[in-house]
N, C-alpha and C positions, 0 to 999 in steps of 0.2 A: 424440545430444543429451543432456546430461548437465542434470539437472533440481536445484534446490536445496531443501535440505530445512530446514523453517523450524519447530520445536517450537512447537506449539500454548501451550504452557507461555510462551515468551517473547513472543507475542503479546499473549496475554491480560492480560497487567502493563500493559499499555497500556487494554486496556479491559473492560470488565465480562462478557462474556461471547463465546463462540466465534461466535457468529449475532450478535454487534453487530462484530463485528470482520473476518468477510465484508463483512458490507452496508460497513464503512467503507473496504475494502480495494477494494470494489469500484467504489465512486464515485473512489478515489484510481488506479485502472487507467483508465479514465475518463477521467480529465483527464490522465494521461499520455499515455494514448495518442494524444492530440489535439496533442505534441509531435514535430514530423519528427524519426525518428531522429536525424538528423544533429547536430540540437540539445540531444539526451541526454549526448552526452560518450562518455563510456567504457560508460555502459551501455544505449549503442545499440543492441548484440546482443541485450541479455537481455530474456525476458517479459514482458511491463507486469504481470504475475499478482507475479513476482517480485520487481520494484521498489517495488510497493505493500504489499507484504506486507513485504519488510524494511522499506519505511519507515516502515509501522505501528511495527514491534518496535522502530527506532532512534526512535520520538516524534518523528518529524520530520512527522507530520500531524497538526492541530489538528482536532477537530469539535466536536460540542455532541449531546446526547442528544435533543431538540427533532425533528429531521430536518433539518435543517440540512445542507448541503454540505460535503464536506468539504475542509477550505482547506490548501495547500501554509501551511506553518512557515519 
């Protein structure tokens, strides 16, 4: 199993700090995971750890500092 490696550096340009950018990663694993595979696409295979975290770094999740949920983009 070949794992991806995600630069804490290109996370964080998304959000203010490495422990606000877990807690966001990990509400957005979350609601992935609540996706059947099957309805993922191509990235049916990989991690929800994984998909959350690149989608942190590509801004494709919207949140708020509040506590707030964090919302698919």
């Amino acid at each position: 199993m070949s794992m991806t490696f995600m630069p804490i550096e290109v996370i964080t340009k998304k959000v203010l700090n490495k422990y606000q950018a877990v807690m966001v990663a990990a509400k957005e694993a979350r609601r992935i995971n609540k996706i059947p595979k099957e309805e993922r696409g191509e990235d049916e295979n990989k991690r929800v750890t994984t998909l959350a975290l690149r989608r942190l770094a590509e801004g494709k999740i919207s949140f708020t500092l509040d506590g707030e949920k964090a919302e698919k983009r």
